[in-house]
Backbone as CSV, one residue per row, in Angstrom:
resi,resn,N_x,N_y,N_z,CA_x,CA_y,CA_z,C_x,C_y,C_z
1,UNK,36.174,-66.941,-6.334,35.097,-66.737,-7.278,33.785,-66.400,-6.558
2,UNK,33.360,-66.663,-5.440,32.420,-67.105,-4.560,32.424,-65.350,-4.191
3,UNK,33.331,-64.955,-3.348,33.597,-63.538,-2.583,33.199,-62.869,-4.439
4,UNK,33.858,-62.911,-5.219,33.501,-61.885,-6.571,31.938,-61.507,-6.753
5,UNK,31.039,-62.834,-6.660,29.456,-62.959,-6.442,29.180,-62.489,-5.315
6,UNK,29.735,-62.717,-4.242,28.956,-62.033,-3.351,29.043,-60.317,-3.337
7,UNK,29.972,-60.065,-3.597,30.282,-58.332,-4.051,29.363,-57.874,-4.904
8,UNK,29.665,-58.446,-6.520,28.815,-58.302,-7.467,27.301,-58.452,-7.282
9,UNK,26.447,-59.155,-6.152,25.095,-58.841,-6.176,25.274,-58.049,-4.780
10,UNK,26.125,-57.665,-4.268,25.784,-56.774,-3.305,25.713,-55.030,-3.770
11,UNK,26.719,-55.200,-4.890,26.783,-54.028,-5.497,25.897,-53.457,-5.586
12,UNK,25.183,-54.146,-6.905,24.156,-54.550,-7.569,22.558,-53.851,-6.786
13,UNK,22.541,-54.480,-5.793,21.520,-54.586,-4.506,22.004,-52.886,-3.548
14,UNK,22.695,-52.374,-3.824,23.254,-51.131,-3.497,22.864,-49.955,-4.612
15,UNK,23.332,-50.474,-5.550,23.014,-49.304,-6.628,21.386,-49.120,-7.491
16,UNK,21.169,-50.227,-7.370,19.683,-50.106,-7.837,17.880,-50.466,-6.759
17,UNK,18.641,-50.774,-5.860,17.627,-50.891,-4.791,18.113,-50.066,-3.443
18,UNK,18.486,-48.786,-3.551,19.003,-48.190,-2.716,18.963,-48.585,-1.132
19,UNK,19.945,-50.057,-1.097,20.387,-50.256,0.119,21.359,-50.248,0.101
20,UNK,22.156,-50.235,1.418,23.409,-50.021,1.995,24.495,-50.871,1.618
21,UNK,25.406,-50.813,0.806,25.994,-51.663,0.701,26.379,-52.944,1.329
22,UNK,27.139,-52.350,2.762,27.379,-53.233,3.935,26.226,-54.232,4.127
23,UNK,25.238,-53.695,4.393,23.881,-54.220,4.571,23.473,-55.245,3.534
24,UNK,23.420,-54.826,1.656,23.696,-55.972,0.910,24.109,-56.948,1.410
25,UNK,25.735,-56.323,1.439,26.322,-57.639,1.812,26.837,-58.710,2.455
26,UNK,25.888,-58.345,3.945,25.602,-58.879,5.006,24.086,-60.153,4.952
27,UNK,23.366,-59.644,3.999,22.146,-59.943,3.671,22.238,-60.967,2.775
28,UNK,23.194,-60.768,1.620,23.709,-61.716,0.866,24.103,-62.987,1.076
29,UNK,25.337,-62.646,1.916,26.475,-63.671,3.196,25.756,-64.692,3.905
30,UNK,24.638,-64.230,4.958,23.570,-65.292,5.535,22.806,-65.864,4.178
31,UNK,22.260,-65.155,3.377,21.746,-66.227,2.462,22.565,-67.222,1.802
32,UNK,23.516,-66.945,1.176,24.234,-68.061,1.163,24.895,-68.989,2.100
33,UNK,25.229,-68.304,3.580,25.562,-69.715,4.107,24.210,-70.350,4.674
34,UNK,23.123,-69.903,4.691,21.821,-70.792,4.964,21.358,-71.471,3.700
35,UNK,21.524,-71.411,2.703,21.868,-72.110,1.036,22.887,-73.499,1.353
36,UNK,23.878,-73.139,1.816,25.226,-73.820,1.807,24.701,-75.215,2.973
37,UNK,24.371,-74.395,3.913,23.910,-75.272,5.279,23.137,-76.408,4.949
38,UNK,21.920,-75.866,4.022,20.820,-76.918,3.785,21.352,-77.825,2.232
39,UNK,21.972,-77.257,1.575,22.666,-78.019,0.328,23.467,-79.467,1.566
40,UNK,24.188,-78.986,2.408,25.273,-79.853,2.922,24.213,-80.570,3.920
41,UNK,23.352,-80.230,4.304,22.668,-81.663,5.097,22.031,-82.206,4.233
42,UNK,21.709,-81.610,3.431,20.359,-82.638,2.249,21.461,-83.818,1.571
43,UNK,22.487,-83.467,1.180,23.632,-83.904,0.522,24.398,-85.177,1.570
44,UNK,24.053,-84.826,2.830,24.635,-85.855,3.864,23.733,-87.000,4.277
45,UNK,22.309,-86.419,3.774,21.246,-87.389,4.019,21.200,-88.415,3.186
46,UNK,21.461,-87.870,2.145,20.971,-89.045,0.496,21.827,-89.893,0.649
């Protein structure tokens, strides 16, 4: 489900903000695992 979202706003981020797809969805990928990273330490702290 996760990979479907990351496609779908990379698309997205391709067709209407004329960037590179790849590039989307390279751009995408680090934002979510730097999302993921700080969800999972904040989550390990509490």
């Amino acid at each position: 489900m996760i990979a479907v979202e990351l496609v779908t706003l990379a698309r997205i981020r391709w067709r209407f903000f004329g960037t590179g797809f790849l590039r989307s969805f390279v751009a995408i990928a680090i934002g979510g695992a730097i999302i993921t990273s700080v969800s999972a330490t904040l989550g390990a702290i509490s």
